[in-house]
C-alpha positions in Angstrom: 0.0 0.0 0.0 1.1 3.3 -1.1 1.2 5.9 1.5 -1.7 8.5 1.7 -3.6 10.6 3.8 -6.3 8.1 3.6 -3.6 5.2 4.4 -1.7 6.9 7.6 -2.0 5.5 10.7 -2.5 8.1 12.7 -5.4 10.9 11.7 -2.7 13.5 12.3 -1.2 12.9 8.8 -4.3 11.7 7.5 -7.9 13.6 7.6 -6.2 16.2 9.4 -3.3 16.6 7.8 -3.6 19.8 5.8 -4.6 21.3 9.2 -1.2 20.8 10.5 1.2 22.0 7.8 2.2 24.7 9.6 3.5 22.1 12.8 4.9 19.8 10.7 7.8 20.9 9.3 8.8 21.7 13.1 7.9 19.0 15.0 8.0 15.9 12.2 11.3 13.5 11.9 12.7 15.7 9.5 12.7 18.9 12.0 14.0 16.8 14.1 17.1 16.4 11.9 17.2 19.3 10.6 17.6 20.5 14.3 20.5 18.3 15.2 22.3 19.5 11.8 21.9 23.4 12.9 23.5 21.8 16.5 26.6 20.0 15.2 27.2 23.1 12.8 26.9 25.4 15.7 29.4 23.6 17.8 31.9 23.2 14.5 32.2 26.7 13.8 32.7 27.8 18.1 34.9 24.9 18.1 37.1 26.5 15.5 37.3 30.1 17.4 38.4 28.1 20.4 42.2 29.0 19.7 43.6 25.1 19.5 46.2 25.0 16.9 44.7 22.0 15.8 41.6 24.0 14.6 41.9 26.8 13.3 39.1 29.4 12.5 37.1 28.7 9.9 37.1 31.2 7.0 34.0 33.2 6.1 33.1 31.0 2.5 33.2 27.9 4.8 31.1 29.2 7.5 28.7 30.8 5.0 28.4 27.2 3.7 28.0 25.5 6.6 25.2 27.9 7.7 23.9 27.0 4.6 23.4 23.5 5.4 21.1 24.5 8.2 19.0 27.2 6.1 18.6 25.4 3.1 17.8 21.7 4.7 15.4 20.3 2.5 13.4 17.0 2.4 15.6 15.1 0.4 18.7 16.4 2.8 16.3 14.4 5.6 15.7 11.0 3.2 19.9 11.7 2.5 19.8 10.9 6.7 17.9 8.1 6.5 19.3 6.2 4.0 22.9 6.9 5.5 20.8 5.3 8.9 20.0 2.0 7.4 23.7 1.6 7.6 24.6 3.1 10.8 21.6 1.8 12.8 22.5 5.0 14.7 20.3 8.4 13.4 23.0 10.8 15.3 25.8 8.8 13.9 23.7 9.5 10.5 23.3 13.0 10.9 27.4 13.5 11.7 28.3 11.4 8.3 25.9 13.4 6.4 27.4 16.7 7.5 31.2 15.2 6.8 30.0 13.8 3.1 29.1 17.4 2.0 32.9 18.6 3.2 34.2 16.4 0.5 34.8 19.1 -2.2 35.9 21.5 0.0 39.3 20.7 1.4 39.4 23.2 3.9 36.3 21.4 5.6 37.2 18.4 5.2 40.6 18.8 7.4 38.8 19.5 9.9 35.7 16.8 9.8 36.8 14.8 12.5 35.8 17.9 14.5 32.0 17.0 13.9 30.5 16.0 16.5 33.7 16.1 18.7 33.5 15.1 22.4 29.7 14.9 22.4 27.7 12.6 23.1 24.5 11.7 21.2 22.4 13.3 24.0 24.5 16.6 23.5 22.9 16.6 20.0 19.3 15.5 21.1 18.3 17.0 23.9 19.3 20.6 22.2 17.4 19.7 18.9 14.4 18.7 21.0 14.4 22.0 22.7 14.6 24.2 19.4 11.9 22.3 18.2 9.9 22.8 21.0 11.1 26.4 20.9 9.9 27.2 17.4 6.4 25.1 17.9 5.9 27.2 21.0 6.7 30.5 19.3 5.4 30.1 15.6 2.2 27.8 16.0 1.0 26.8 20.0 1.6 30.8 21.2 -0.1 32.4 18.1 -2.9 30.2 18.0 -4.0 30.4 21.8 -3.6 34.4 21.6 -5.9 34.1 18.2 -8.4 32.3 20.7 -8.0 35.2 23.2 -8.4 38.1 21.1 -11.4 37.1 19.7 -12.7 36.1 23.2 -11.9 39.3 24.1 -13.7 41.2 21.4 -16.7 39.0 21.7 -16.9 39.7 25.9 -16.7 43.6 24.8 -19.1 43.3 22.6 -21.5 41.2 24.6 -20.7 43.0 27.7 -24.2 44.3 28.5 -26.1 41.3 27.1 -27.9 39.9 30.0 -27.7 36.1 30.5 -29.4 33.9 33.4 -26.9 31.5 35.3 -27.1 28.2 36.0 -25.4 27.2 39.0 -25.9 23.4 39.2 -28.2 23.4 36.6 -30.3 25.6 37.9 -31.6 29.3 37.5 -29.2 31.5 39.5 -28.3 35.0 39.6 -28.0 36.4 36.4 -24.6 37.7 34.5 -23.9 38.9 30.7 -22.5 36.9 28.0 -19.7 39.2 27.5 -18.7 38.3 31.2 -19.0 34.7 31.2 -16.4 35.4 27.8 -14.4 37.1 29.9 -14.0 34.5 32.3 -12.7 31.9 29.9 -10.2 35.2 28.4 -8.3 36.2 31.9 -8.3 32.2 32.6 -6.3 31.3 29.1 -4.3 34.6 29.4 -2.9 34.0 32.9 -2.4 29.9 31.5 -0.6 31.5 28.0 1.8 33.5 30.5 2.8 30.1 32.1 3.4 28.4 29.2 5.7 31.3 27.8 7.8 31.6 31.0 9.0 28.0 30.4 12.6 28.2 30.0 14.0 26.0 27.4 17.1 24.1 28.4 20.0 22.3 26.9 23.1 20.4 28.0 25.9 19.7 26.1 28.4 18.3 28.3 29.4 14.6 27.4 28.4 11.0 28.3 27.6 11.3 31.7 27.6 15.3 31.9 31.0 15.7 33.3 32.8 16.5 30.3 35.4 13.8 30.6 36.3 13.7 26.8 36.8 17.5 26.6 38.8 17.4 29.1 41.2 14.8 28.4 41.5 16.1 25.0 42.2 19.8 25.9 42.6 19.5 30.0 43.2 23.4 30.6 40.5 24.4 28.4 37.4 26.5 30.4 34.6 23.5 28.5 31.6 24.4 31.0 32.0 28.1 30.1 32.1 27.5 26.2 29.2 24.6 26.3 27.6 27.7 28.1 28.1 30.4 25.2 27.4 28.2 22.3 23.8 26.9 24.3 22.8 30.6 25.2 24.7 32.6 22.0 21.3 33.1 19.0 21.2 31.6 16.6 23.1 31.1 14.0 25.9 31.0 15.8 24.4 29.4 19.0 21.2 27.8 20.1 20.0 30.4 21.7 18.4 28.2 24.8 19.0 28.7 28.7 22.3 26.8 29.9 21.5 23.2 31.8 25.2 22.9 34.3 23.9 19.3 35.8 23.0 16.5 34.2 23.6 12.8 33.7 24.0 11.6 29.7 20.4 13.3 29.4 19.4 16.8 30.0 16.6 15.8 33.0 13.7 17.0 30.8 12.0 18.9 34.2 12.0 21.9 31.7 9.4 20.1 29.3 7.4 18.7 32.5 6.7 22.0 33.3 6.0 23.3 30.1 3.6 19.9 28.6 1.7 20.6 32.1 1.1 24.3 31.6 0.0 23.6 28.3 -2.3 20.8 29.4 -3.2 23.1 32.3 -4.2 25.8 28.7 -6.0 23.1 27.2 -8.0 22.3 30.5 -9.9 25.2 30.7 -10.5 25.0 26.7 -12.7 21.9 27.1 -14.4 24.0 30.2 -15.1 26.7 27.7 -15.8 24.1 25.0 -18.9 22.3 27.1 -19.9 25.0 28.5 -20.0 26.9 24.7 -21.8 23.5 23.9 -24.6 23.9 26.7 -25.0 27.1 25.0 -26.0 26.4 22.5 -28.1 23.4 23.1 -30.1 26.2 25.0 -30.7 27.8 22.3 -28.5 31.3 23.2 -26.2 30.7 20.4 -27.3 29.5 16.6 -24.5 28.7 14.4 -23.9 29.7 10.9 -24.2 27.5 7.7 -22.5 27.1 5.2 -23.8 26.0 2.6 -24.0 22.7 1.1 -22.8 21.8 5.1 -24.8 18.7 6.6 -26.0 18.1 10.3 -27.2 14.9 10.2 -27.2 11.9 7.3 -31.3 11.5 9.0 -32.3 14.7 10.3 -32.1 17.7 8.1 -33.1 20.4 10.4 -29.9 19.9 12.7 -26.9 22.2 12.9 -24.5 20.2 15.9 -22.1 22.0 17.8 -19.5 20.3 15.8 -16.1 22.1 16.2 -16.5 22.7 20.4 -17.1 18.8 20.0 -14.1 18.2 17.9 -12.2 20.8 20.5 -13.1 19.1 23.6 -12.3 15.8 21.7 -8.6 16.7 20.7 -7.8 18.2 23.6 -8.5 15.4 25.7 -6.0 13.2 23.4 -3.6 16.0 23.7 -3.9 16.1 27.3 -3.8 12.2 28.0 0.0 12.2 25.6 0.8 15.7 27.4 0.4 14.0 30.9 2.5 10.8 29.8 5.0 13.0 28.8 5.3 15.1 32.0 5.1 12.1 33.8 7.5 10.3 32.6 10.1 12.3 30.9 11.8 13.6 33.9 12.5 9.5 35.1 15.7 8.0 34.2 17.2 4.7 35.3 21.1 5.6 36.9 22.7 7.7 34.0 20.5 6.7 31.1 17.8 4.4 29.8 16.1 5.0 26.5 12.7 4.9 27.7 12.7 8.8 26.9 14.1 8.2 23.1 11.0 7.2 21.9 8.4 8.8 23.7 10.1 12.2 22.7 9.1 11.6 19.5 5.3 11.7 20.2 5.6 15.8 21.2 4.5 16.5 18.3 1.6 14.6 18.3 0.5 16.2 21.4 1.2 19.7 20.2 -0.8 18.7 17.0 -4.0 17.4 18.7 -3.5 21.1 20.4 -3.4 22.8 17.6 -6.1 21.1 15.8 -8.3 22.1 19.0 -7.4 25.6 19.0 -8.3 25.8 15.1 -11.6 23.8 15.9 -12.4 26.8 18.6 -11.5 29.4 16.3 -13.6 28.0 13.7 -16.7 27.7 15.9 -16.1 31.1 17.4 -16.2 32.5 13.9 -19.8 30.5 13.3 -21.8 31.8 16.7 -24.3 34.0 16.6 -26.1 35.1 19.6 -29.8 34.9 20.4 -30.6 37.5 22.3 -34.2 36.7 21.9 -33.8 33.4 23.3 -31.7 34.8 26.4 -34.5 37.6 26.7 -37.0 34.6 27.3 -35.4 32.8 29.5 -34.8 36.0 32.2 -38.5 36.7 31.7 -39.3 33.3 32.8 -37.4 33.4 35.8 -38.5 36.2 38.4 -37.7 33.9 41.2 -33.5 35.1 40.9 -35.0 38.3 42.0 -35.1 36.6 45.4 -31.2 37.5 46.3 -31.7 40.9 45.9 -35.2 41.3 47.5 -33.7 39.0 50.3 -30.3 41.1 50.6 -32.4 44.5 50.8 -34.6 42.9 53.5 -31.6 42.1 55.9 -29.7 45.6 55.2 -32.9 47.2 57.1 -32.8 44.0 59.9 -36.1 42.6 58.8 -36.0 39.7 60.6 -36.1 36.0 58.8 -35.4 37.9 55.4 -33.8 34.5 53.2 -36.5 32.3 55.0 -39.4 34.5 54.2 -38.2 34.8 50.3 -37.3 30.6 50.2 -40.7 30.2 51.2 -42.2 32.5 48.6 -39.9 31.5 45.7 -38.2 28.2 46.2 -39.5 24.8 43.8 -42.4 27.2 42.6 -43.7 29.3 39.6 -42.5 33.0 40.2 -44.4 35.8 38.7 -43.6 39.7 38.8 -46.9 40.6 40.1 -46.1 38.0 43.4 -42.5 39.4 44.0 -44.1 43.2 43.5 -46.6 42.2 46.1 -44.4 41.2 48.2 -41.8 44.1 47.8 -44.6 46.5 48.3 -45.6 44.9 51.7 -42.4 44.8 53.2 -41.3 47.6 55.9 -38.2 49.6 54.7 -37.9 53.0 53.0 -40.2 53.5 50.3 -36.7 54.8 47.6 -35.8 51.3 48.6 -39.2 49.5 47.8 -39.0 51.6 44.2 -35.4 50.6 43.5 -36.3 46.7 43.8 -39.9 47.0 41.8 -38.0 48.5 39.0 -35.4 45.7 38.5 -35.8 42.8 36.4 -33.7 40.0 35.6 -32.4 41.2 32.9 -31.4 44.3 34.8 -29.7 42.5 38.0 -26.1 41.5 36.6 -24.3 44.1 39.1 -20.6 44.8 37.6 -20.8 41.9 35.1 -20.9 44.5 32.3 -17.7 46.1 33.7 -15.8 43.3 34.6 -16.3 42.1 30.9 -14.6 45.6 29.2 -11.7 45.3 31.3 -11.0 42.0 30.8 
């Protein structure tokens, strides 16, 4: 069987596949290469302004070309890789031959090739590449996406502010809010979760097998190697990596860096699905309708329907992108004595987690885009409900020490039909000042929201 998008394995590169071109390039086998080729070149060229006679600087055509090797990777440079790999059994072994093959015209190069991958280990190479993959996901695709979702919750809870909504605490009718506060809810919670995933500081170690730097050392014992491992991790790119410095570590860098970055992103994606039932609810109830496009289809049976498809597919992905996200935290930062290769493997699946993210976000985005609100619908539903009115009546009641105030209004209102007349009755027979009796028989329900309307433009 030829390989397809309707033949792959996983619905990543399959169905969804065009959704994800974007992630791919970073996060995919060939990123991952690509990655370790811009680390072994980065550590060449420092190693050759490192003042041994045995290497000396490189001039600026041979650095310009081996730049080049990292700008210009292509696809076929990746399948180059591979095919040296069926040989080597050994992908870092494969990347360091590939490098030396494209010294061979170039004489000047290829005097120095045994200063490839010199004194690492295959961790040294790894671990960095897995952090510069992270570090362009985070930046060009999981950081852009979540502050899409943001904005536009943003402009929706302005724009909804003063639309009043009835609550539903446990199901039930409760005090009433607006729309654009309930919006601005989910915005301050994925804004303060979008700061903790930014914070994460990306580490790398490149210190040898068992991150002492024995083989630097016994090759060059009076050279300073922690303080050049240090400016080639934290030096930008080109030239460096342009990650935060890791000084202790066994062979592998201890991955507590992408713990706490997979669980502030799951932590993100959390209060997504929140926002994605809840969105759901919503529109069950009738307070949003959704958009068609057309030719779309609901149902194969029923024609009328219009489902709440993306916040389904949302709260779907992000569950799968949780459940890898939580492995990985989990059990990333475990190591058996200096190094197992339990992590080898599973480091490979950040990507899928970051794609069943990103397909989420793009799902929310999406269904954003289709809502439209029903303001008749919420109207209703606050006109039906005069028995909310109760807190306020209640609250009132107590300021001026009428006694048994909450019992006297759950007696009226509680498990029964609540009319405006019966609460204007009551309000009118109660014995407090007369500017206060006028204040509650002109509120409604959809008048009571208190600073909701406020606390939704400043969000």
């Amino acid at each position: 069987m030829s390989f397809s998008t309707v033949s792959a394995l996983s619905p990543l590169d399959g169905r969804y596949a065009a959704k994800l071109s974007t992630l791919r390039p970073l996060m995919s086998e060939q990123g991952y290469m690509h990655r370790r080729v811009q680390v072994e070149v980065a550590w060449f060229i420092a190693l050759s302004d490192c003042g041994f006679a045995e290497f000396k600087p490189l001039t600026g055509g041979a650095r310009k070309y081996l730049l080049g090797l990292v700008s210009n990777f292509s696809e076929a440079d990746a399948i180059a890789i591979k095919q040296i790999e069926k040989t080597t059994n050994h992908d870092v072994k494969a990347v360091e031959y590939w490098i030396k093959s494209k010294f061979e015209a170039r004489p000047e190069l290829l005097a120095a090739s045994e200063f490839v991958h010199f004194a690492c280990t295959s961790e040294d190479i790894n671990n960095t590449s897995h952090a510069l993959q992270i570090q362009a996901a985070r930046e060009k695709v999981m950081l852009p996406a979540i502050d899409g979702l943001i904005a536009t919750l943003r402009d929706m809870a302005a724009k909804f502010a003063d639309v009043s909504m009835l609550s539903r605490t446990h199901g039930q009718t409760a005090s009433p809010t607006t729309v654009g506060k309930e919006l601005a809810n989910v915005a301050v919670r994925l804004s303060k979760a979008r700061e903790q995933i930014a914070a994460v500081q990306l580490l790398g170690k490149m210190n040898g097998a068992v991150g002492n730097y024995n083989a630097h050392l016994a090759a060059w014992p009076e050279f300073d190697w922690e303080g050049f491992s240090r400016k080639v991790v934290e030096t930008p790119a080109p030239l460096g990596l342009g990650l935060s410095f890791q000084p202790y570590s066994i062979q592998i860098e201890p991955h507590d860096y992408m713990a706490e970055l997979f669980d502030a992103v799951a932590r993100a994606n959390t209060i997504l699905v929140d926002f994605s039932r809840d969105i759901w609810g919503y529109v069950s109830l009738g307070y949003f309708k959704q958009r068609l496009k057309p030719g779309e289809i609901g149902s194969s049976t029923m024609p009328h329907k219009v489902n709440p498809i993306d916040f389904e597919n949302a709260e779907g992905n992000l569950g799968l992108a949780n459940a890898v996200l939580r492995h990985l935290s989990e059990k990333l930062p475990i190591s058996r004595w200096q190094r197992d290769l339990t992590d080898s493997t599973v480091l490979r699946n950040i990507g899928v987690a970051f794609g069943y993210a990103t397909l989420a976000y793009a799902s929310l985005a999406t269904g954003l885009g289709k809502l439209e609100l029903n303001e008749e619908a919420l109207a209703d539903d606050l006109d039906a409900a005069w028995e909310v009115l109760a807190e306020p009546i209640q609250t009132v009641m107590r300021r001026f020490g009428v006694q048994g105030a909450y019992e006297q209004l759950k007696e009226v209102t509680r498990g029964k039909t609540v009319t405006a007349e019966a609460l204007h009755g009551l309000i009118r027979s109660l014995e407090i000042p007369q500017e206060e009796k006028d204040r509650l028989l002109a509120m409604t329900p959809a008048s009571y929201t208190g600073k909701a309307a406020e606390l939704a433009r400043r969000a």
